[in-house]
C-alpha positions in Angstrom: -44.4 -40.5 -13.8 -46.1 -40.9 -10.2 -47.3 -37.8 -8.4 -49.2 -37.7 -5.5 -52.5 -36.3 -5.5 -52.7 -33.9 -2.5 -49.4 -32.6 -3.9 -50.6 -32.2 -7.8 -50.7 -28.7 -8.3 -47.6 -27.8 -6.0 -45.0 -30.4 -6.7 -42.8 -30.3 -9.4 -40.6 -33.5 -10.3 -37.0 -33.1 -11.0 -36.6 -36.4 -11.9 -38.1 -38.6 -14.7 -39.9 -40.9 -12.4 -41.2 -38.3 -9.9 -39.6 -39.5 -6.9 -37.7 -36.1 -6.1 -39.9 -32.9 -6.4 -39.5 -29.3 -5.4 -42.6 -27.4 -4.0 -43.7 -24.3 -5.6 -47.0 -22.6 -4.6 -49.6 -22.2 -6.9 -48.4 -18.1 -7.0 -45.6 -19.0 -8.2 -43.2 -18.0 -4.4 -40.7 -21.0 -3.3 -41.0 -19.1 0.3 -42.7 -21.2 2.7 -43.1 -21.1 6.6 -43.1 -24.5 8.0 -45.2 -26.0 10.6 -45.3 -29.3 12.2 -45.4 -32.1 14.4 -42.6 -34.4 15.5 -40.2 -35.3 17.7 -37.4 -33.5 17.2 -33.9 -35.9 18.0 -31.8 -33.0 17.0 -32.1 -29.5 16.3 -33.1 -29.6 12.9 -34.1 -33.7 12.5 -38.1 -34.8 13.5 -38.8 -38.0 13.8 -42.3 -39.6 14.6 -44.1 -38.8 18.1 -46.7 -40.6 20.5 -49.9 -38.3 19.8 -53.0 -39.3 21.6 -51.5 -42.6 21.8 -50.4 -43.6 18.8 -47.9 -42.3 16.6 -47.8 -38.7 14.8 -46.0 -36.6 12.6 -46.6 -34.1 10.3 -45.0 -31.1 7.8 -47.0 -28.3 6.6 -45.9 -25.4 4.5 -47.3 -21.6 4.0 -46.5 -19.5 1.2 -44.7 -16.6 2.2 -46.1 -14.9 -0.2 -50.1 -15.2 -0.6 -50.6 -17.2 3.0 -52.0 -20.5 1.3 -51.6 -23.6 3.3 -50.4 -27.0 2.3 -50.3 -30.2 3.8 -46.8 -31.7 2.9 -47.4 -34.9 4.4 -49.0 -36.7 7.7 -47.6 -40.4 8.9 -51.4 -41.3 9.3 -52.2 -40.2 5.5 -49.0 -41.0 3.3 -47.2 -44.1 5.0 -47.9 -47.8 4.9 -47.6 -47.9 8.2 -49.7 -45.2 9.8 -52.2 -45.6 7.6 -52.8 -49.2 6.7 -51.3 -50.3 10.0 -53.3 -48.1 11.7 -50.4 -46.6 13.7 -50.6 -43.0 13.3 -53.3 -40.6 14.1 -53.8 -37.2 11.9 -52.2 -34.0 13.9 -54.5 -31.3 14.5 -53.5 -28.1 13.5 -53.6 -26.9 16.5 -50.6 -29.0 17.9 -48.5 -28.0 15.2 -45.7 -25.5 15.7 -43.4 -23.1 13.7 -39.8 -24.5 12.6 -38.0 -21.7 12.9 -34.0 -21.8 13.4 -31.8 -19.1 14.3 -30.8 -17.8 11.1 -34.1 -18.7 9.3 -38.0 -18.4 9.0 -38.4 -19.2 5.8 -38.1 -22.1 3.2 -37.4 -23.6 0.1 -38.9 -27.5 0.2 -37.5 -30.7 -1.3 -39.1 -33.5 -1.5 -37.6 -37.5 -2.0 -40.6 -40.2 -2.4 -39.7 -43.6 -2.3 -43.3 -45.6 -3.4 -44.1 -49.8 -4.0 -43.5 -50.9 -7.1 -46.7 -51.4 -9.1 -46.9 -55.3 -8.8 -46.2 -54.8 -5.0 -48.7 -52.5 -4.8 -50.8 -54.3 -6.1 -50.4 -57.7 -4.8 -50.1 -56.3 -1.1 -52.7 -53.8 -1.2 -54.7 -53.9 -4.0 -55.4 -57.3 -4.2 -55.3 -58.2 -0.1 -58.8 -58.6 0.8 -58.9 -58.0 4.2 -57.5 -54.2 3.4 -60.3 -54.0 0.5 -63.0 -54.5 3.9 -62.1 -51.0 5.1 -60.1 -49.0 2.8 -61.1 -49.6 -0.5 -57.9 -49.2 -2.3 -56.8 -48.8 -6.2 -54.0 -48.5 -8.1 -54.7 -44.5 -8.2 -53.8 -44.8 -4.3 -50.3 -45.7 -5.0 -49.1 -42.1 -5.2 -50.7 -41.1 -1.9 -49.0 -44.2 0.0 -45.8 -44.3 0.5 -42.8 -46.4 1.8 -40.3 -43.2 2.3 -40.3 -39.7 2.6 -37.8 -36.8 2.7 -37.9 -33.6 3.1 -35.3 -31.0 3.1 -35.3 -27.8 3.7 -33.4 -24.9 2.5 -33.1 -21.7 4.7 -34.0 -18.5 2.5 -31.9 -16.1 4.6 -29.2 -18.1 5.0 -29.3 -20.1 2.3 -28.1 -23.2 4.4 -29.7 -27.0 3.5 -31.1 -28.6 6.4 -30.9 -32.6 4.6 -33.3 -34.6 6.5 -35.6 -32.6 8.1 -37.5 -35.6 7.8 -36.1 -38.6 6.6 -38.4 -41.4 8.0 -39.5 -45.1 6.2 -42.8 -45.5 6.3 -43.5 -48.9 5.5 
């Protein structure tokens, strides 16, 4: 079972290959406020955004109940794209805002992780000797660096699912 690494002690598979998690703080609460970066196409939907020009977007969650913060995922971190590429830059906190809706403040978080399969991985990054100049990679980098993500979100006052919150490909 894959699980990434920044997300080790907070995501919790609910599948057999760990590709769909739920995120539970290390307190044990399933209440989080969310704050992030994006472009959002409709109310509820962020997409990536030009950030200091490149490309940005990123979700992080705080418990509700003992204030710890997590970084759920940045495009410049987690993607193929942003971070191989070099396309995306990491969002300062201080850009990031509150996703609040009208009925809710607070979260329950889904994650869906879509990775390279190992020989992929491995032939295209691993192995690539022109990413090996700069990055370093190993096979223990596959759970960080991924081809999709989603996250959805579910409203703890209103109990209503907000499916793709994010839903962006990444490689």
């Amino acid at each position: 079972m894959i699980k990434p690494r920044h997300l080790e002690k907070i995501y919790y598979p609910t599948d057999d290959e760990g590709i769909e998690g739920e995120i539970v703080c290390e307190c044990g609460s399933r209440a989080f406020k969310i704050r992030c970066f994006g472009e959002f196409y409709d109310k509820n939907k962020m997409a990536i955004n030009e950030y200091e020009n490149k490309y940005g977007q990123a979700v992080r969650a705080v418990c509700a109940n003992c204030g710890t913060d997590y970084l759920l995922y940045d495009f410049a971190l987690h993607g193929y794209d942003g971070l191989i590429c070099e396309e995306g830059i990491a969002v300062s906190d201080e850009v990031l805002e509150d996703f609040i809706t009208e009925t809710d403040n607070l979260f329950e978080i889904k994650i869906f992780l879509e990775y390279d399969d190992e020989n992929q991985f491995l032939e295209e990054v691993v192995n690539d000797e022109y990413l090996q100049k700069d990055f370093k990679f190993t096979m223990a980098d596959r759970a960080s660096i991924w081809s999709w993500v989603v996250i959805e979100l579910k409203g703890i006052q209103s109990g209503i699912v907000y499916k793709d919150f994010v839903n962006q490909e990444l490689a």
